[in-house]
N, C-alpha and C positions, 0 to 999 in steps of 0.2 A: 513190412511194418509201415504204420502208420503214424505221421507224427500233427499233431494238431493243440494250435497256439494261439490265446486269445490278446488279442491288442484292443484298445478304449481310444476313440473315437470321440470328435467333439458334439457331434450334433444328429441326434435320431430323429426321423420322421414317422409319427404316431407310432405302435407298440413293435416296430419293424425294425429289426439291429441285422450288418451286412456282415457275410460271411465269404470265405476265400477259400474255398479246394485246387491243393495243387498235386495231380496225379493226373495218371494215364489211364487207370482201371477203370474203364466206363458205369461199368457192372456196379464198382463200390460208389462211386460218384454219384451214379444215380439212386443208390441206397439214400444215401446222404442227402441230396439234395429233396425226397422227399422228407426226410426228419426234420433237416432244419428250414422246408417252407413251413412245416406243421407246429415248428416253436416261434413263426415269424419272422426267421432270417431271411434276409434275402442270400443269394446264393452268385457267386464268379466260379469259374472252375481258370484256372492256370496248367499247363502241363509241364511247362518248366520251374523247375525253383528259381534262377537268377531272374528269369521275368517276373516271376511272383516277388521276388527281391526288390523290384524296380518298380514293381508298382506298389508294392509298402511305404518304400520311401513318398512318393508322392500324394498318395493317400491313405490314409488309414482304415482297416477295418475293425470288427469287432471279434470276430471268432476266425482264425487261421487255421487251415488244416491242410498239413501235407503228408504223404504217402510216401513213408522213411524205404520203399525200395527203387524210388527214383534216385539216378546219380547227380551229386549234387546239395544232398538234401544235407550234409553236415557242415559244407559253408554256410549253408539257411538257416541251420540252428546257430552256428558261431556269432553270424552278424547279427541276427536276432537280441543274443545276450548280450551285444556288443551295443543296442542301441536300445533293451531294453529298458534303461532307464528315462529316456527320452520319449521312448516309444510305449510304453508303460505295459510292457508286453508280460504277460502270463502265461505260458504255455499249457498247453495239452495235447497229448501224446495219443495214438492207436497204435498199440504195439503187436506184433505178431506173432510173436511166441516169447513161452518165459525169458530164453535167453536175450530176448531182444530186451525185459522188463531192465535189465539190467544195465542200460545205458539209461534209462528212465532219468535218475540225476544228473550226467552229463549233458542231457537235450535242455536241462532246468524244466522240467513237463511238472504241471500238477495233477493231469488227471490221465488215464489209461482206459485202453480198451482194445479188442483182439482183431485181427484181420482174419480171416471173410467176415465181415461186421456181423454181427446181431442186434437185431433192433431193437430188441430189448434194451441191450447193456448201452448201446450207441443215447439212444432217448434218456436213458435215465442219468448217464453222462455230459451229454449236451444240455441235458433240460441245467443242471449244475452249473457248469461251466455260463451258462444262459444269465441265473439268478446271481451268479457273480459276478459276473458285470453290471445288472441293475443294480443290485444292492451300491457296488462302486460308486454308481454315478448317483442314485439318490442319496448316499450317503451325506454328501456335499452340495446337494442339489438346494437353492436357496429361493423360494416362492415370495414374492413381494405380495402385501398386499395392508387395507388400512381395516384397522378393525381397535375396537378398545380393546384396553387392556390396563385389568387390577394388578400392582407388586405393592406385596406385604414387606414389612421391615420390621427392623427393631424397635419392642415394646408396641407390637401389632401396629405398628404409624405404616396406615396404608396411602399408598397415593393411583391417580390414572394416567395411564400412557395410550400412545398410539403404535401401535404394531406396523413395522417397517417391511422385513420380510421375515422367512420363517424355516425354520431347516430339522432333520432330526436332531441336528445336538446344539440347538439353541435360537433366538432369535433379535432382531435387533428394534427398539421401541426409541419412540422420543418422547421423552418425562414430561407433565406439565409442569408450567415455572412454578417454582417454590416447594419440592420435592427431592430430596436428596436420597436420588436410587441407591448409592454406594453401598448399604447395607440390605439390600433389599434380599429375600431372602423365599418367595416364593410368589408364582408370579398363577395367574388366571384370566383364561378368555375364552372364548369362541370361535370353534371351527366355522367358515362360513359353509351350508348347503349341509352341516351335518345337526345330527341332535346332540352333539357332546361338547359338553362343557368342559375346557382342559384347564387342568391345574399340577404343576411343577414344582420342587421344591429344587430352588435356581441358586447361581450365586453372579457375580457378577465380574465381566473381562473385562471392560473397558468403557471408558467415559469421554465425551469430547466436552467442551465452553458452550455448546450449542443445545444443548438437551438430546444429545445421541448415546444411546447405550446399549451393550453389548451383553446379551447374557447367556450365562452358559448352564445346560438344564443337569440337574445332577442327580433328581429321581423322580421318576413318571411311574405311577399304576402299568403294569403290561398290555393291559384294555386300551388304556390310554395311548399307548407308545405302537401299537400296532395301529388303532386308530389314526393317528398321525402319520405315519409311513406310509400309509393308504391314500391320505387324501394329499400328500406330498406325490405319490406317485402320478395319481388323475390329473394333478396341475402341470407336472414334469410334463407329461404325454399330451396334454393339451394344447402344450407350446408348439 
C-alpha cells in the first residue's frame, strides 16, 4: 500500500509545486516521479518515514507520498494528523488492495489509488489532489494593485474609489472624500490586460476614518467569476 499526503507550503516558484515520495520501490517511484514532473511538481524521494518526518517539520511541501508497506509508515500518519492542523495537511492515500481501502479513514486520506500504479488512475488523481492545493492558495490569494473603481449605493448614489488589492471573494478600495460607501451595494471596474469589464453585486465588511473599505462580493455572472480566477492566477504565478 501506498499512502500519499498533501501539506500547503508558503511560497511557489512559477507553475512548479514540490512533492515528497517516501518508499523503497524504485519501479513505483519512478512511475511517479514521471507523473508529477508532467503536472509540474518537483519531486524528493525519502526512503525512510521518520527521515521523511524530520524533514517535514523543517520544511514543508506540497504533495506527500508514502508507500504504506514500509515500516514505520503509521507513526507517519499519526504525527501527521497530530500536526495537521499547523501543518495544514490533507492526505492522500495509494492503497493496495480493498482490504487496505479500509484504513482509508484512519490514515485521514482523501484521495486513493492501487499499488502496482496505473498511470491512468495515478494522473487523474494527482492531477486532483494538484488543483486542490491551487484552488487553496488562490482562494486567499490577494493581488494589490491601483485601478478605478465605480460602487453603486442606495437610491443609485454612485461614488469612485480606488482599488487596493483584489481576491476571489472580495476586494479592498479607498472611497473618494465625501462618499459614504456603507451602503454600497455593487461595485464596477476593470480587469487590467483583459477585455472585461467586472461588475458585482457586493456588500460591505468593513470601514476604517481613513477612506479604507472592505468589500465582500456576493454575486458575480460565472463568466465573470471564472474570468477573475484566471487572472488572480497569472498574477499569483508572476510573483
Amino acid at each position: 500500500m501506498i499512502y500519499v499526503g498533501i501539506t500547503s507550503i508558503s511560497r511557489v516558484e512559477g507553475m512548479t509545486l514540490s512533492s515528497m515520495v517516501v518508499s523503497r520501490d524504485w519501479q513505483e517511484v519512478s512511475v511517479l516521479e514521471c507523473i508529477l514532473g508532467g503536472l509540474h511538481m518537483d519531486v524528493a524521494v525519502e526512503s525512510e518515514p521518520q527521515r521523511a518526518l524530520s524533514r517535514l517539520t523543517k520544511s514543508k511541501v506540497d504533495a506527500l507520498i508514502v508507500d504504506c508497506d514500509l515500516n514505520g509508515t503509521g507513526q507517519l500518519f499519526c504525527e501527521l494528523q497530530r500536526e495537521a492542523p499547523r501543518a495544514s495537511t490533507v492526505p492522500l492515500v495509494i492503497m493496495g488492495d480493498p482490504q487496505g481501502r479500509r484504513d482509508m479513514e484512519a490514515t485521514g486520506a482523501m484521495f486513493a489509488f492501487d499499488k502496482p500504479i496505473s498511470v491512468e488512475q495515478a494522473v487523474r488523481t494527482l492531477s486532483a489532489a494538484r488543483n486542490m492545493i491551487l484552488d487553496g492558495r488562490l482562494r486567499y490569494h490577494r493581488a494589490g494593485l491601483e485601478v478605478p473603481v465605480t460602487l453603486s449605493g442606495r437610491r443609485q448614489k454612485r461614488g469612485g474609489a480606488h482599488l487596493i488589492n483584489l481576491s476571489q471573494g472580495g476586494l479592498q478600495v479607498r472611497v473618494e472624500n465625501g462618499f459614504d460607501a456603507s451602503g454600497a451595494s455593487q461595485v464596477s471596474f476593470a480587469l487590467p490586460g483583459t477585455n472585461c469589464g467586472m461588475k458585482a453585486q457586493v456588500e460591505v465588511a468593513w470601514s476604517d476614518n481613513r477612506g479604507n473599505v472592505g468589500i465582500r462580493f456576493v454575486k458575480m455572472a460565472a463568466e465573470m467569476k471564472h474570468t477573475l480566477r484566471l487572472w488572480l492566477a497569472q498574477q499569483y504565478f508572476a510573483n
